[in-house]
C-alpha positions as CSV (number, residue, x, y, z in Angstrom):
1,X,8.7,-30.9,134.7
2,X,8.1,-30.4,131.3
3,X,5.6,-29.1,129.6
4,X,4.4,-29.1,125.9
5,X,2.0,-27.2,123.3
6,X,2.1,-27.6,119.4
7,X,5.7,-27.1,118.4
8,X,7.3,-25.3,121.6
9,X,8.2,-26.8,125.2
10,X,8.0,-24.9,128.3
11,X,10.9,-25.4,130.6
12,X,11.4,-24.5,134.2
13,X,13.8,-21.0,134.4
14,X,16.4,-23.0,136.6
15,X,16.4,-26.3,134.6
16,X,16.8,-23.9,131.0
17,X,20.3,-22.5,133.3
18,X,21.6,-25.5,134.5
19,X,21.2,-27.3,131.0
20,X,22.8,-24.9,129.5
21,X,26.1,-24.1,131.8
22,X,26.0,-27.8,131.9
23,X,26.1,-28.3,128.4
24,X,28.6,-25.2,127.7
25,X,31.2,-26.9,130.2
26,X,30.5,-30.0,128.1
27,X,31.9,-28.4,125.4
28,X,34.9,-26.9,127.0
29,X,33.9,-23.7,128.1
30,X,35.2,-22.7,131.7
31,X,32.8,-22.6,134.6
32,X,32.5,-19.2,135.6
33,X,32.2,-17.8,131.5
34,X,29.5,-20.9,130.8
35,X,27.5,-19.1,134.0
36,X,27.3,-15.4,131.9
37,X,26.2,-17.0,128.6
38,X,23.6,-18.9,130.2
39,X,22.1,-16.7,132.0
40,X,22.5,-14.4,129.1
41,X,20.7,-16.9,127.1
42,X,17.8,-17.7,129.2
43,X,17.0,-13.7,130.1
44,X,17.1,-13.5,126.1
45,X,14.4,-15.8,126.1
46,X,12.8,-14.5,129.1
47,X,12.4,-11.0,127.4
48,X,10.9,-13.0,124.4
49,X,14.2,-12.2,122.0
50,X,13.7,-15.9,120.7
51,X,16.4,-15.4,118.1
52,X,19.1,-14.7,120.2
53,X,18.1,-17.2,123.4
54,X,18.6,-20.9,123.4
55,X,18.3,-20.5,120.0
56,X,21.9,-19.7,120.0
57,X,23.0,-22.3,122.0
58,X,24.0,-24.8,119.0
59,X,25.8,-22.5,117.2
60,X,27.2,-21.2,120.5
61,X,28.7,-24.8,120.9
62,X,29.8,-24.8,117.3
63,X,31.8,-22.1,117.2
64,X,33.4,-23.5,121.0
65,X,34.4,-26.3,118.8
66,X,36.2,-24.9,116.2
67,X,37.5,-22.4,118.1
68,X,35.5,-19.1,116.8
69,X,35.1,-18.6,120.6
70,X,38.1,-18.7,122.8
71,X,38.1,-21.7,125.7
72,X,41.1,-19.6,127.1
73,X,42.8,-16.5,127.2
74,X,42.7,-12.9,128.9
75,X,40.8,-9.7,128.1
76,X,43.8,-7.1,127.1
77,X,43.1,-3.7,128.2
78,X,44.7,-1.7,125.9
79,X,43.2,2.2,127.7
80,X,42.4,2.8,131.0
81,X,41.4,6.5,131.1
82,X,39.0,5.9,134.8
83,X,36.1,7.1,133.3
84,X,36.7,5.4,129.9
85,X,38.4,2.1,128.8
86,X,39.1,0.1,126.1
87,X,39.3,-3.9,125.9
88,X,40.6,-6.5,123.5
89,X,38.7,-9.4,124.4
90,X,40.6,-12.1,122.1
91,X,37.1,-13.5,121.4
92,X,36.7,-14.6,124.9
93,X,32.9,-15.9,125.4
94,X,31.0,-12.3,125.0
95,X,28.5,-12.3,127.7
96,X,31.0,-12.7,130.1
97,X,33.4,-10.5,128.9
98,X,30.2,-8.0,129.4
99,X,29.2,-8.6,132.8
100,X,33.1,-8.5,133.5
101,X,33.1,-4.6,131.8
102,X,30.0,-3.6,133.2
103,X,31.4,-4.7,137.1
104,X,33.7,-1.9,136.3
105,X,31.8,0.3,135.2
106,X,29.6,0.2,138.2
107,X,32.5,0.5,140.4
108,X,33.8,3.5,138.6
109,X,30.6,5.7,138.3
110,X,30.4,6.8,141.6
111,X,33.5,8.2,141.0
112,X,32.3,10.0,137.4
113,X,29.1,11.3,136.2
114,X,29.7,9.1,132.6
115,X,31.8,6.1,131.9
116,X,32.2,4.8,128.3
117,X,33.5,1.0,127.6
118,X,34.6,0.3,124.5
119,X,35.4,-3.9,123.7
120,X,37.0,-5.0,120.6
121,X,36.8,-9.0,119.2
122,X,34.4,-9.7,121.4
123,X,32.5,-12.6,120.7
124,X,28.5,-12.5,120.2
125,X,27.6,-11.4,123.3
126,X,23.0,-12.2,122.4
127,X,20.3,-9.9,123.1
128,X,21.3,-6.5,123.9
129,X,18.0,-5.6,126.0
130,X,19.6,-8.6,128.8
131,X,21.9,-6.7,129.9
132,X,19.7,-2.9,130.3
133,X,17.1,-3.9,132.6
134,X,19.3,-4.3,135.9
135,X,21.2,-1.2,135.1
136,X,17.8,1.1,134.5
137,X,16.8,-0.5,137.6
138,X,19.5,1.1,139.3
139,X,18.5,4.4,137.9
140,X,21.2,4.9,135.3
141,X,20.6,5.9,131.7
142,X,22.8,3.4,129.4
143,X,23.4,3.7,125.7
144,X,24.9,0.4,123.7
145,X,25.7,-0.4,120.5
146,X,26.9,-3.6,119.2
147,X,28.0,-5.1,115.5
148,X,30.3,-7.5,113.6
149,X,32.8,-6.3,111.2
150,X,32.7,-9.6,109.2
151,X,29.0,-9.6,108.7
152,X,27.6,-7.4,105.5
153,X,23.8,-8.0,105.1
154,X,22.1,-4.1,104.9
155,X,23.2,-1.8,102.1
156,X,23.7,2.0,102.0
157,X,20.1,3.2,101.1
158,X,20.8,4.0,97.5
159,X,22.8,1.4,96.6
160,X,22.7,-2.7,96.4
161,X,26.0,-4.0,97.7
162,X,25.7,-4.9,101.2
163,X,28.1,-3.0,103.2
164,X,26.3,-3.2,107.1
165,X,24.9,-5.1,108.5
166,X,21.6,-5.2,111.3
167,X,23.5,-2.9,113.5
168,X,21.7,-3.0,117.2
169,X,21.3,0.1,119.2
170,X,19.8,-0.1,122.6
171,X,19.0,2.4,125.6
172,X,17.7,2.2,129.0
173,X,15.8,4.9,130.3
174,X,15.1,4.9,133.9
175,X,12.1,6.2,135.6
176,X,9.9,5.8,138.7
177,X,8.2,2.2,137.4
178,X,9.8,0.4,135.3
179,X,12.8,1.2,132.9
180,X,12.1,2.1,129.0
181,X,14.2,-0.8,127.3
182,X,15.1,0.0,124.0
183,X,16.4,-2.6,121.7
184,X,16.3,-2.3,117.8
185,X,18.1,-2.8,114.5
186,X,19.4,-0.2,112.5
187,X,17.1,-2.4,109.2
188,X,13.8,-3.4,108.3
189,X,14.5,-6.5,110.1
190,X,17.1,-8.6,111.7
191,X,19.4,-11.3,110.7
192,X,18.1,-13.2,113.4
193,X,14.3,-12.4,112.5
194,X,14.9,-13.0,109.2
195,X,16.1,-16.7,109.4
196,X,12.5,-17.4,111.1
197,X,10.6,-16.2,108.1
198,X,12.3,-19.5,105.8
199,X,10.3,-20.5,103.7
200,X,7.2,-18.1,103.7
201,X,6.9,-14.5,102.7
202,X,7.6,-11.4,104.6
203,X,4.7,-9.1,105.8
204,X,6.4,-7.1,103.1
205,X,9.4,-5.9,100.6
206,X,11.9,-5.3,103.0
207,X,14.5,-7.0,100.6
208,X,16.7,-5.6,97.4
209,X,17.4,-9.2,95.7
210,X,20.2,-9.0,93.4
211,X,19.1,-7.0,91.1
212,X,18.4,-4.6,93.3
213,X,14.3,-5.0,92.9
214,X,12.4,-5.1,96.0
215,X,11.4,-8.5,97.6
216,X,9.6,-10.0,100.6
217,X,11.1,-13.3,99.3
218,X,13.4,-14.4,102.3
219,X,15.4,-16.2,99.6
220,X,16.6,-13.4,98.4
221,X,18.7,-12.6,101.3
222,X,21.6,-14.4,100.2
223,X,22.4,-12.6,97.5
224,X,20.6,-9.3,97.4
225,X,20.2,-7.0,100.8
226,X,18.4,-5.8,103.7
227,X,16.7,-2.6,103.6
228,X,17.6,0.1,106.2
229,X,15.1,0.9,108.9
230,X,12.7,3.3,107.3
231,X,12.5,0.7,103.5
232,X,12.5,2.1,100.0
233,X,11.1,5.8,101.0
234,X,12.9,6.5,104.3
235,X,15.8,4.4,104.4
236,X,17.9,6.9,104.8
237,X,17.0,7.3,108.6
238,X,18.5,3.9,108.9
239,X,21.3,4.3,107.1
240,X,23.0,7.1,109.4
241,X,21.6,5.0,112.7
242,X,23.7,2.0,110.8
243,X,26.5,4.3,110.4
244,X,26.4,5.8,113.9
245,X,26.6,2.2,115.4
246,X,29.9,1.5,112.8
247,X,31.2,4.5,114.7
248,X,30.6,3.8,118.2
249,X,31.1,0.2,118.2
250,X,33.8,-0.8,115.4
251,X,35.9,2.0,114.4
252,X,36.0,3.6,118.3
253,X,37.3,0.0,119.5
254,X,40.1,-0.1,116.4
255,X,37.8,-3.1,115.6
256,X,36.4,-1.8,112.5
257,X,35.5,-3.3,108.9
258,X,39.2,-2.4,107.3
259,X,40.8,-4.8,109.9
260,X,40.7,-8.8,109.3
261,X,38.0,-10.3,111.5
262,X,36.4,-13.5,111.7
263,X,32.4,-14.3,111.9
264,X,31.3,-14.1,115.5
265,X,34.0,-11.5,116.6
266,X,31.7,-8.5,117.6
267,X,33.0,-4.9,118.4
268,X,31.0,-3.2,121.6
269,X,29.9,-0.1,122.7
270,X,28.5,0.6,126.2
271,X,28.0,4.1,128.1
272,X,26.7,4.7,131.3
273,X,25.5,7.7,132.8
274,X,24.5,8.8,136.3
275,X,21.4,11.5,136.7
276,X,22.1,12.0,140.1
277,X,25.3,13.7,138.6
278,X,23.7,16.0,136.2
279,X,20.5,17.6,137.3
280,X,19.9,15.0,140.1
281,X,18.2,11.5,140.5
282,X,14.8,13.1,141.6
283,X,14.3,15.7,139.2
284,X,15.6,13.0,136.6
285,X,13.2,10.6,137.6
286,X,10.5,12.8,137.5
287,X,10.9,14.1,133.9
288,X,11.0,10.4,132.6
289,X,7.8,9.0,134.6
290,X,5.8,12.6,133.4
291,X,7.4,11.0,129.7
292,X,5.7,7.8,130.6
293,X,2.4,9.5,131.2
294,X,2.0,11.8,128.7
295,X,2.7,9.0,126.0
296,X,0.3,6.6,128.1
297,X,-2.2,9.4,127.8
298,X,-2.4,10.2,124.4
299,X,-5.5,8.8,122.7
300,X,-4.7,5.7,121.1
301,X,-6.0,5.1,117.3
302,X,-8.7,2.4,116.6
303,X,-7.6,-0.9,117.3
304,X,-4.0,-0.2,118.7
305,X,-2.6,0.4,122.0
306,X,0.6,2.6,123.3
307,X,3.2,0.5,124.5
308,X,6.6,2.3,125.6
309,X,9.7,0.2,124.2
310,X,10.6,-2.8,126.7
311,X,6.9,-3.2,128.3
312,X,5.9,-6.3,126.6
313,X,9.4,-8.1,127.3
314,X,9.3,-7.1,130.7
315,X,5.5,-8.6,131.0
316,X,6.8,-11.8,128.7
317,X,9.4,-12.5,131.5
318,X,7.1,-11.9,134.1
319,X,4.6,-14.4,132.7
320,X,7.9,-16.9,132.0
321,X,9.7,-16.9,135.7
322,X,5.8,-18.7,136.4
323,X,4.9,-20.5,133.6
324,X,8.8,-21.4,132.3
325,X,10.3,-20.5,129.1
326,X,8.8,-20.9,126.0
327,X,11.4,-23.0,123.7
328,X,10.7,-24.3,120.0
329,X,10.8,-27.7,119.6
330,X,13.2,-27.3,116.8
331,X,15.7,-25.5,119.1
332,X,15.5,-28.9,121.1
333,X,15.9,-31.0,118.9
334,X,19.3,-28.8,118.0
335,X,20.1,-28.7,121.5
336,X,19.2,-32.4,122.0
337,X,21.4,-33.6,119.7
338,X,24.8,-31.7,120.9
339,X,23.3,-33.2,124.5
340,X,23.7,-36.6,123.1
341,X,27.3,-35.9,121.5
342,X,28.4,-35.1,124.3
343,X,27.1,-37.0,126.7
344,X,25.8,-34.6,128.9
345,X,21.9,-34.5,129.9
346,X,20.5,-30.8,130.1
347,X,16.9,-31.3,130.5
348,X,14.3,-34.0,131.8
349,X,12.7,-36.2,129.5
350,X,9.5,-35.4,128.5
């Protein structure tokens, strides 16, 4: 079953899976990596990260086409240190390549307090916050960073030549509810985010156009910049989070912006961490729920609330497992027609 409001289409959890495996085979993709970006796709959506669920899913199937991501191959592993290890994914569909890493990682940290993965041509492997909420629910603290080399769309603050781009960094924070899910670009906005605002205006000048002027013209993306997380004044802020993400996940992997990539080809930065190791689970625990409270207790200003990061995708995908995903009608309409090229039904009929 179907259902419809306005412009967006509500679709059952396990039809939005099936479609999509279905229609990622379709396209060439093997079994086992079309299961990982589906259910990378839908959790996207589940969590509300609208850009980077189904959304994708075209330009997922595009770049399957024409090769951008690899049908076939093996991930190289270039270091194996135990409690550290570096990949070379050959562009090998990313969310699978992920869930492949993070099995290891799992299996190794009950070995080590820490262990660090570090992927190189990976390809995009969606919404970073997908892959968090499992591991804070097993009580370990996670930092990521993700980004693509061949992708400039953020300038150094001071300057107007894009040299960054949106940079992700994410973090799950465990405590005694659920897990703090951080999950933000190192700009004012996101690539992603920005492509929805075609055609209006932005809520405000989070652009340099080419000039170097501020803008809220979305227009003005293509050949001027986005600001750095903190805009005009406080840009700066951004700018070294930007650069720390370069760091982490491009130039630690060998998969940094001085060697020849292609668009889609994403360097990745994971690192997981075990409490129990350090001070200990309980006392760890502790210290982040009394977090939780004390920021939940402070007096909030008129007409806001306090929300901790991750609390209103974890209540949209409540809401969504009942109710279905919400999917714009545009991104069916995109996902219809690849359906009818090739031949391959991925959701009833309204």
């Amino acid at each position: 079953m179907v259902s419809s409001v306005k412009n967006e289409l509500r679709l059952p959890v396990e039809i939005a899976v099936e479609g999509v495996q279905g229609l990622l085979i379709a396209g060439g993709m093997a079994s086992n990596h079309a299961q990982s970006v589906a259910a990378v796709l839908v959790e996207s959506d589940l969590l509300g990260h609208r850009t980077h669920g189904l959304a994708q899913l075209p330009g997922y199937l595009d770049r399957l086409r024409d090769g951008i991501i690899s049908s076939a191959g093996v991930v190289e592993v270039e270091m194996d240190h135990g409690a550290a290890f570096l990949w070379r994914a050959q562009r090998l569909p990313g969310a699978w390549v992920l869930h492949r890493a993070i099995e290891q990682a799992l299996d190794r940290i009950s070995l080590h307090p820490v262990v660090t993965i570090s992927i190189a041509d990976c390809s995009h492997i969606g919404a970073l916050q997908a892959y968090l909420e499992a591991l804070g629910r097993r009580g370990l603290l996670a930092l990521m960073m993700v980004t693509s080399p061949a992708i400039a769309s953020v300038a150094p603050f001071g300057g107007r030549d894009a040299v960054l781009t949106s940079n992700p960094i994410a973090a799950c924070i465990p405590t005694e509810g659920d897990p703090v899910l951080i999950d933000q670009s190192t700009s004012v906005v996101s690539n992603g985010a920005l492509a929805s605002y075609s055609g209006g205006r932005l809520p405000g000048q989070w652009l340099l156009d080419a000039q170097g002027r501020l803008s809220d013209d979305p227009a003005d993306a293509a050949s001027g910049t986005i600001l750095p997380l903190g805009g005009e004044e406080f840009g700066f802020k951004g700018f070294a989070l930007g650069l720390i993400v370069e760091a982490f996940a491009l130039a630690l992997s060998g998969h940094a912006r001085n060697v020849p990539s292609v668009p889609g080809s994403q360097g990745v930065f994971l690192q997981l961490i075990d409490p129990g190791k350090f001070a200990g689970r309980e006392a760890f625990l502790a210290g982040t729920t009394d977090l939780v409270q004390r920021c939940k207790g402070s007096r909030p200003v008129p007409g806001r609330s306090i929300r901790l990061p991750g609390e209103r995708a974890l209540a949209c995908k409540s809401e969504q497992l009942v109710q279905g995903i919400v999917v714009d009608k545009a991104v069916v309409a995109a996902i219809d027609h690849w359906s009818e090229q090739l031949q391959t039904p991925w959701r009833p009929s309204a």
